[in-house]
C-alpha positions in Angstrom: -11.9 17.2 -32.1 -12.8 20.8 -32.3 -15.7 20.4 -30.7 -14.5 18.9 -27.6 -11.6 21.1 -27.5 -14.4 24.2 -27.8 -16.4 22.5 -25.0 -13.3 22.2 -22.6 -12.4 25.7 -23.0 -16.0 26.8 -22.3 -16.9 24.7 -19.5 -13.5 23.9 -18.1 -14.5 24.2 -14.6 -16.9 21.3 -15.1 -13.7 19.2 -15.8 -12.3 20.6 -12.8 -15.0 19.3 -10.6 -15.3 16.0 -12.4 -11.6 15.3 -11.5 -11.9 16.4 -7.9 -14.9 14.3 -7.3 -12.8 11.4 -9.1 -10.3 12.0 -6.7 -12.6 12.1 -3.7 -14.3 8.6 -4.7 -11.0 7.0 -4.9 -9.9 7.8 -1.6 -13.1 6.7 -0.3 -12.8 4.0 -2.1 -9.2 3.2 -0.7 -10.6 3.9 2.5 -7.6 6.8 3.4 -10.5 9.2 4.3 -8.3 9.3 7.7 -4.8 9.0 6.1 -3.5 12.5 8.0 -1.6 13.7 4.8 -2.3 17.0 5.9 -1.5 16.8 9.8 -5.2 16.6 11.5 -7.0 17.4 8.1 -9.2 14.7 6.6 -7.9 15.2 3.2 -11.3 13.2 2.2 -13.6 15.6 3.5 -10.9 18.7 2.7 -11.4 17.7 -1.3 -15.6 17.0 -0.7 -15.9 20.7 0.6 -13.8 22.2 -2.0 -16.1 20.3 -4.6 -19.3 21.1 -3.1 -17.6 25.2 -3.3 -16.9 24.6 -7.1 -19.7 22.5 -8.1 -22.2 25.5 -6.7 -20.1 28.4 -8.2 -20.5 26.8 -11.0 -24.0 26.1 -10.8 -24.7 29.8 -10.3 -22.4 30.8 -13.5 -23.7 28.6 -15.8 -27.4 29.7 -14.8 -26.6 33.3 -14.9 -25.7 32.5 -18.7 -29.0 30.8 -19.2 -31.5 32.4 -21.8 -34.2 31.7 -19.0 -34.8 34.2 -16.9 -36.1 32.2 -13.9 -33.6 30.0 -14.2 -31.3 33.5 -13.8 -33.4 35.0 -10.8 -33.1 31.8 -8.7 -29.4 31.6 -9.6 -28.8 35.8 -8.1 -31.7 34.7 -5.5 -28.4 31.9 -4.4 -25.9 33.9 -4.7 -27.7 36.7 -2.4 -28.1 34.3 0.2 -24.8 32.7 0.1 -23.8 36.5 0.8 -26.1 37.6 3.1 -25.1 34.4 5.2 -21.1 35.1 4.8 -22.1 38.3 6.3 -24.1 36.4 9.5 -21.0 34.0 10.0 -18.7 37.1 9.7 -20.7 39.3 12.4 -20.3 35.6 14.5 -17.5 35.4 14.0 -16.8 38.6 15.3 -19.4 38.3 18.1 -17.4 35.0 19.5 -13.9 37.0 19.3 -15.1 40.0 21.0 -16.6 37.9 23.5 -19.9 39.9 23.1 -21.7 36.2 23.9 -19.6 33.5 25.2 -20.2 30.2 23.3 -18.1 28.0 22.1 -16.6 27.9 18.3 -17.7 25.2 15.8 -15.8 22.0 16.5 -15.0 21.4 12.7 -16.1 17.4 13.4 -16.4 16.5 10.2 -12.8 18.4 9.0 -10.3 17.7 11.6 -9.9 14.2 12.7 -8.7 14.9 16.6 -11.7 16.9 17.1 -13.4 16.4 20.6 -10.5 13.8 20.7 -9.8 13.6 24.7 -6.6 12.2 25.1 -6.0 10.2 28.6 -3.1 8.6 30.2 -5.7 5.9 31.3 -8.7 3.5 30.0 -11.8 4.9 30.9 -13.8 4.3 33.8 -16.9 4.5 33.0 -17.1 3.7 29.1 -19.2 2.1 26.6 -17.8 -1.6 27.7 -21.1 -3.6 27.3 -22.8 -4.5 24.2 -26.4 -5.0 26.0 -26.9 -1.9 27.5 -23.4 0.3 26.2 -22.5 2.5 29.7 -20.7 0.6 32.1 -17.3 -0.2 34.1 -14.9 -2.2 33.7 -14.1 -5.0 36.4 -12.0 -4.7 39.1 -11.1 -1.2 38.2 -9.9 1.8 40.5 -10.3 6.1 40.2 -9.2 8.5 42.3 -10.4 11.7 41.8 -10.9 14.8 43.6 -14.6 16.4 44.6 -14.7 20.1 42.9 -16.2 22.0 46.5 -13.7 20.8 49.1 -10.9 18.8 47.2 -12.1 15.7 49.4 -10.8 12.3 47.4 -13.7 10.2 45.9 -12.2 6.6 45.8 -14.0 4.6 43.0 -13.6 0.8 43.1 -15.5 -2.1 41.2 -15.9 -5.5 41.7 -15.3 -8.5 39.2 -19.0 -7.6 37.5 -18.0 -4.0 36.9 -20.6 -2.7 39.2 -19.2 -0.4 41.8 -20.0 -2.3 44.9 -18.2 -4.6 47.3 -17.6 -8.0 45.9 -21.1 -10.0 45.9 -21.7 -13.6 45.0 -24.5 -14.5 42.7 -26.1 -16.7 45.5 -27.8 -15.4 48.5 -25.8 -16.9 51.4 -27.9 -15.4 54.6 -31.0 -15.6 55.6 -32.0 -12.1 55.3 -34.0 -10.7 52.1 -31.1 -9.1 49.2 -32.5 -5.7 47.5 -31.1 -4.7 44.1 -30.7 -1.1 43.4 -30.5 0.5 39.5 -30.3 4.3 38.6 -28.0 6.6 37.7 -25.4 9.0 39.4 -27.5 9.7 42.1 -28.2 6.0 43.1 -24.4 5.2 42.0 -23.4 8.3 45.0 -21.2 9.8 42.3 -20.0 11.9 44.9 -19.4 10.2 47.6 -17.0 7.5 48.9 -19.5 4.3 49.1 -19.4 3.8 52.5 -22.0 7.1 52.4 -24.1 5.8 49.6 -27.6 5.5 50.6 -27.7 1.9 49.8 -24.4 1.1 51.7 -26.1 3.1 55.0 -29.6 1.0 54.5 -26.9 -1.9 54.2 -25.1 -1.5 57.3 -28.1 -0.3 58.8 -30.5 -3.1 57.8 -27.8 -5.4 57.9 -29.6 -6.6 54.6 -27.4 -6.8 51.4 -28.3 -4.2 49.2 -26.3 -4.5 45.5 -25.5 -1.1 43.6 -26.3 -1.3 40.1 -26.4 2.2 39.3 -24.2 4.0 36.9 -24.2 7.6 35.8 -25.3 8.9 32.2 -27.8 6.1 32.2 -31.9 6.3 31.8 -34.9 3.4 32.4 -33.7 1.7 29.1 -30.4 1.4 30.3 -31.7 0.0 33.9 -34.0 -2.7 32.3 -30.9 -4.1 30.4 -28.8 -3.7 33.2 -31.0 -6.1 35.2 -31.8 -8.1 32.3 -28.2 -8.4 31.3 -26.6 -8.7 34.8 -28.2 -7.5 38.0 -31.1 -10.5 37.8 -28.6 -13.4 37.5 -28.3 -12.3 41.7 -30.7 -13.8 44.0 -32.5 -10.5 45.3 -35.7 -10.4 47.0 -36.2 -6.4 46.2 -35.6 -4.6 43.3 -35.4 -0.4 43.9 -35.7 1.5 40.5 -33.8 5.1 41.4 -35.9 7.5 38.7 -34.1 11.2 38.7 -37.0 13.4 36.3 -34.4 15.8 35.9 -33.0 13.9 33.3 -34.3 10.1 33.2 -36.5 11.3 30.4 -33.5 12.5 27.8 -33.3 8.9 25.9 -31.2 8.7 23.0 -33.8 8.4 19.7 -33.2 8.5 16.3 -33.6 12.3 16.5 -30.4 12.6 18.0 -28.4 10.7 15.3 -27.1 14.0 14.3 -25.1 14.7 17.4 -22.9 11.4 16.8 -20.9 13.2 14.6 -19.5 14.7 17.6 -19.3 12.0 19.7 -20.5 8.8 18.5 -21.9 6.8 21.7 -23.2 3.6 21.5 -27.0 3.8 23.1 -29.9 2.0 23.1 -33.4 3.3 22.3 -36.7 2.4 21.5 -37.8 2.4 18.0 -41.6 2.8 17.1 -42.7 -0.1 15.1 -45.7 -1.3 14.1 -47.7 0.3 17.4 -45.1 -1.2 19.1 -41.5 -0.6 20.4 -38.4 -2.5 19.1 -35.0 -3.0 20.6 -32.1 -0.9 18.5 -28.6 1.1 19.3 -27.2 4.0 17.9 -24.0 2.4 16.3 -24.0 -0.9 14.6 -21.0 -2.1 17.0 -19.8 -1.5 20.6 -16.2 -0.9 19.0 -17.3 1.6 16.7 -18.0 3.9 20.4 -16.2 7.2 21.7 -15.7 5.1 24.6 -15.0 2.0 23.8 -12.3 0.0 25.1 -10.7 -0.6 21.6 -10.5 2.9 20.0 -10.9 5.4 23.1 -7.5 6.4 22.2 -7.1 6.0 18.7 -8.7 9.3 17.5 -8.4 8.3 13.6 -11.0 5.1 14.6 -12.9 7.3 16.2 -13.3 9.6 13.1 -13.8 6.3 11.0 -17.2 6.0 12.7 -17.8 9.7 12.4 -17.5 9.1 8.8 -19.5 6.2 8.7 -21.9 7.5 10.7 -21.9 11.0 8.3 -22.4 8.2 5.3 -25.8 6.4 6.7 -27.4 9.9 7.7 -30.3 11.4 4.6 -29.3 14.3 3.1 -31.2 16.9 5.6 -29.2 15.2 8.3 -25.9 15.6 6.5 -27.2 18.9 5.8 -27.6 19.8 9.6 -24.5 18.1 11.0 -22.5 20.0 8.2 -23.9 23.3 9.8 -23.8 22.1 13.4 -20.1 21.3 13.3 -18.9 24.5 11.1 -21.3 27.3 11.5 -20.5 30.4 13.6 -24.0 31.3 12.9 -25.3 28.3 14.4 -23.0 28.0 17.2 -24.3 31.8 18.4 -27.8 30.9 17.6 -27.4 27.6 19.4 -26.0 29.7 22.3 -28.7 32.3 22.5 -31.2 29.2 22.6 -29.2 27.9 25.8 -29.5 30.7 27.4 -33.6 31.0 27.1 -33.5 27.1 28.2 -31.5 27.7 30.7 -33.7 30.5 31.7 -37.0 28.4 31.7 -35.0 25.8 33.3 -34.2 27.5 36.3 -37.7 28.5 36.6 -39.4 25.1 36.5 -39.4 21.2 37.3 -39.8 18.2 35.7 -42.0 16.9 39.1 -44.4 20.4 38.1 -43.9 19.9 34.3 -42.4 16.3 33.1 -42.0 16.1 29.3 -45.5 13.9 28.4 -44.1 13.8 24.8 -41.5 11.3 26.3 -43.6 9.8 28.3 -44.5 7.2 26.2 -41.4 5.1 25.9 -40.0 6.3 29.9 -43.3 4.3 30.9 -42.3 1.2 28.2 -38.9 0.9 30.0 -40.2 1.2 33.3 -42.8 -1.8 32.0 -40.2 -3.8 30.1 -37.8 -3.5 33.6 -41.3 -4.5 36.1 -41.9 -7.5 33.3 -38.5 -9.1 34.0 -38.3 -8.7 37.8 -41.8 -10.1 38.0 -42.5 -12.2 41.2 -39.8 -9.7 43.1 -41.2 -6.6 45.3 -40.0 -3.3 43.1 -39.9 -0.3 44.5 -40.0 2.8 42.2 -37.8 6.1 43.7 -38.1 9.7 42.8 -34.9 11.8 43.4 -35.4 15.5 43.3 -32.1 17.6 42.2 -32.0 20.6 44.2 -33.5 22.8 41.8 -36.5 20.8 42.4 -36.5 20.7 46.1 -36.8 24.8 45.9 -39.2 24.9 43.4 -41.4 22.8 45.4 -41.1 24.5 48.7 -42.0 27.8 46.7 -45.0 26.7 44.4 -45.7 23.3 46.8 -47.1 21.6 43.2 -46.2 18.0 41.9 -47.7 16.6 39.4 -45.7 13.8 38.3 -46.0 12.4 41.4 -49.8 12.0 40.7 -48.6 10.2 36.9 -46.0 7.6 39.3 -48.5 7.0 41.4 -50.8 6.0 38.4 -48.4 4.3 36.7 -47.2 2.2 39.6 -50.9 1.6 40.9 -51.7 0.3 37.2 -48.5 -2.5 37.3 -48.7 -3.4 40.7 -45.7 -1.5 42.3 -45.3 0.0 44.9 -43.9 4.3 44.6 -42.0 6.4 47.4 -41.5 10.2 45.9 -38.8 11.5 48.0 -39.6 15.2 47.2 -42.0 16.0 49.6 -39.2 14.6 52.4 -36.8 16.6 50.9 -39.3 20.1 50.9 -39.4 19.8 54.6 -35.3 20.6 55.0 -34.9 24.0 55.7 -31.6 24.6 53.7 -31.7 22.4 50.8 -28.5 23.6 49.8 -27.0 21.1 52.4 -27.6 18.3 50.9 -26.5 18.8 47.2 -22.6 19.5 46.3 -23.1 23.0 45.3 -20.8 23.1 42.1 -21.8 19.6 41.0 -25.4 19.4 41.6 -25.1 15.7 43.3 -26.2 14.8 47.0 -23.1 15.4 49.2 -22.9 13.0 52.0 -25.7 14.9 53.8 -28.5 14.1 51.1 -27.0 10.5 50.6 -27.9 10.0 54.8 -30.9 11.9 54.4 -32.5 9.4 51.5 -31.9 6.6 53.2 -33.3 7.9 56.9 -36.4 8.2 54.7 -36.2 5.2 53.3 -35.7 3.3 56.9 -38.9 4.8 58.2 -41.1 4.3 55.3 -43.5 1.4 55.3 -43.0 0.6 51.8 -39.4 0.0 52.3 -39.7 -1.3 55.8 -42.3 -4.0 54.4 -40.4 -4.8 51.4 -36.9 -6.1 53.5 -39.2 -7.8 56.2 -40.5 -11.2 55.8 
């Protein structure tokens, strides 16, 4: 009895730590990880810090008490770094309140329950609704919002299939040839009123139906279940595939798993099996989503999948997104890194210098989307952003023009690049909403004059 009573005295911290980390598997186990005893505080991962703390200070005492002197150098080799890096997140610190670099402070993701919480009045309007292909819209839904240069009023509207489009029927009811259109915000005409949306111009122009699927935040994954899912079960003659390089590339991948913690979306993305490409998402359910109908404003679900998420991730990962959400250190270093992208993205385009790393699954959706619309006439788009349009009237190089053409050659499609259109505008600036970065109505009209007078298009709507 002694004995144990000698050992308690000795190592009482251990006991200490033991009964924390107790305590922190029985809330886990009684699943109150979220239970808001202490306001916005998850009390579950309040305790699992303060245990990680005491479990490495004492780590470091008991080895400094070891008759092994390596085992004491590594333990004053931790305890100098766990200094030195106070120090970094200190001089952050003070970097960030001094304002000496503008970035923004850790978000604490993992701590505080309501973080990147964005409380709304109203469902969202574009959110992660469908379980095929995640972004969508619900049907039959309305926005009004204001455009950020002139305060104009963007009316959004859907019909009964969420798309945001006049109401179609699944049938073809004219005689005419019906073109289907996918993309993303620029082939949605996020800011515009869809009356000026190049495919509602080529519509009333054409007097040809011309269906919108496009919605913003989306990539060539998203636009082959998008037709798979919905878009095919419309008669169509045409399917137009609006690529933007700017950003069509950025795929969610299991890379990215970290950056759920912040905001847990539910994607899809190709997974590399077996030298080939399966099917999978980045949350096991639609409901567990930032965005989804059922928990877009219940921030304690939404911090249940955080902490699921957190739970699935190795131990690097957990490592990383610990960092990412409550380093100072990070956050300025992350900031610093912006800054030099943001440099060299200024300074080049995805049309002069695409991403061939990703190349390999952008091509596989493209494939996949061409594989299901087989026996239609498809017609693959390339929409420069602004940036792209002056980099190409300066340097008058395009390279991923020559990959499209390739590509499209190889899979029997046809390809319109509408860069090279664009180049010959004097003021580019004209056509883009300057503190957005989308075509204003002057770009919308100029895309589809081009498309009107091109052969490829011309030849596609004729029969």
């Amino acid at each position: 009895m002694r004995t144990i009573i000698t050992f308690f005295k000795t190592y009482k911290i251990l006991f200490v730590w033991l009964l924390l980390y107790i305590i922190i598997q029985c809330l886990t186990l009684l699943d109150t990880n979220q239970d808001g005893i202490i306001g916005n505080v998850s009390l579950h991962h309040l305790i699992q810090y303060m245990v990680y703390s005491l479990g490495l200070v004492t780590m470091i005492i008991l080895c400094t008490k070891s008759k092994y002197l390596l085992i004491k150098n590594i333990s004053f080799s931790i305890f100098t770094f766990i200094i030195f890096w106070l120090f970094l997140e200190l001089t952050s610190l003070g970097i960030h309140k001094l304002k000496v670099l503008e970035f923004n402070s850790p978000d604490n993701a993992l701590l505080l329950i309501e973080a990147n919480f964005q409380n709304t009045d109203r469902q969202p309007f574009w959110g992660d609704f469908n379980e095929s292909f995640g972004k969508w819209r619900l049907p039959n839904d309305s926005l009004n919002r204001c455009r950020c240069d002139d305060n104009s009023l963007l009316h959004y509207k859907t019909n009964s299939f969420g798309a945001r489009d006049k109401e179609r029927s699944l049938k073809n009811t004219t005689d005419k040839r019906r073109v289907v259109f996918l993309g993303d915000s620029f082939t949605e005409g996020i800011m515009v009123n869809t009356p000026n949306r190049c495919s509602d111009i080529l519509e009333q122009n054409t007097n040809q139906e011309h269906l919108n699927f496009g919605v913003k935040d989306t990539s060539p994954i998203n636009y082959f279940l998008i037709y798979k899912s919905i878009a095919k079960k419309f008669e169509h003659d045409v399917v137009i595939i609006g690529i933007l390089p700017a950003n069509d590339f950025e795929d969610y991948s299991e890379d990215d798993e970290v950056s759920l913690l912040r905001y847990p979306v539910y994607r899809p993305y190709w997974k590399n099996k077996n030298n080939g490409y399966s099917l999978n998402y980045s949350l096991a359910s639609l409901s567990q989503a930032y965005g989804a109908l059922a928990i877009y404003n219940k921030p304690r679900e939404i911090f249940q999948t955080k902490d699921s998420v957190y739970k699935m991730l190795t131990f690097g990962r957990k490592i990383q997104g610990e960092l990412i959400a409550n380093s100072y250190l990070l956050a300025f270093i992350g900031a610093l890194g912006r800054k030099n992208k943001k440099e060299i993205f200024n300074e080049t385009s995805m049309f002069e210098n695409y991403p061939k790393d990703k190349w390999p699954t952008f091509s596989y959706s493209l494939k996949k989307l061409i594989e299901e619309a087989k026996g239609k006439q498809i017609i693959v788009l390339t929409i420069p952003i602004l940036k792209d349009v002056k980099l190409y009237q300066k340097n008058h190089t395009n390279s991923l023009s020559v990959k499209m053409e390739e590509f499209c050659r190889k899979n029997y499609v046809n390809y319109i690049d509408l860069l090279p259109f664009f180049g010959t505008v004097k003021n580019p600036n004209e056509l883009y909403v300057e503190c957005d970065g989308h075509w204003n109505e002057k770009g919308e009209k100029l895309a589809a004059e081009i498309l009107l007078k091109h052969p490829i298009y011309r030849k596609a709507i004729t029969f």
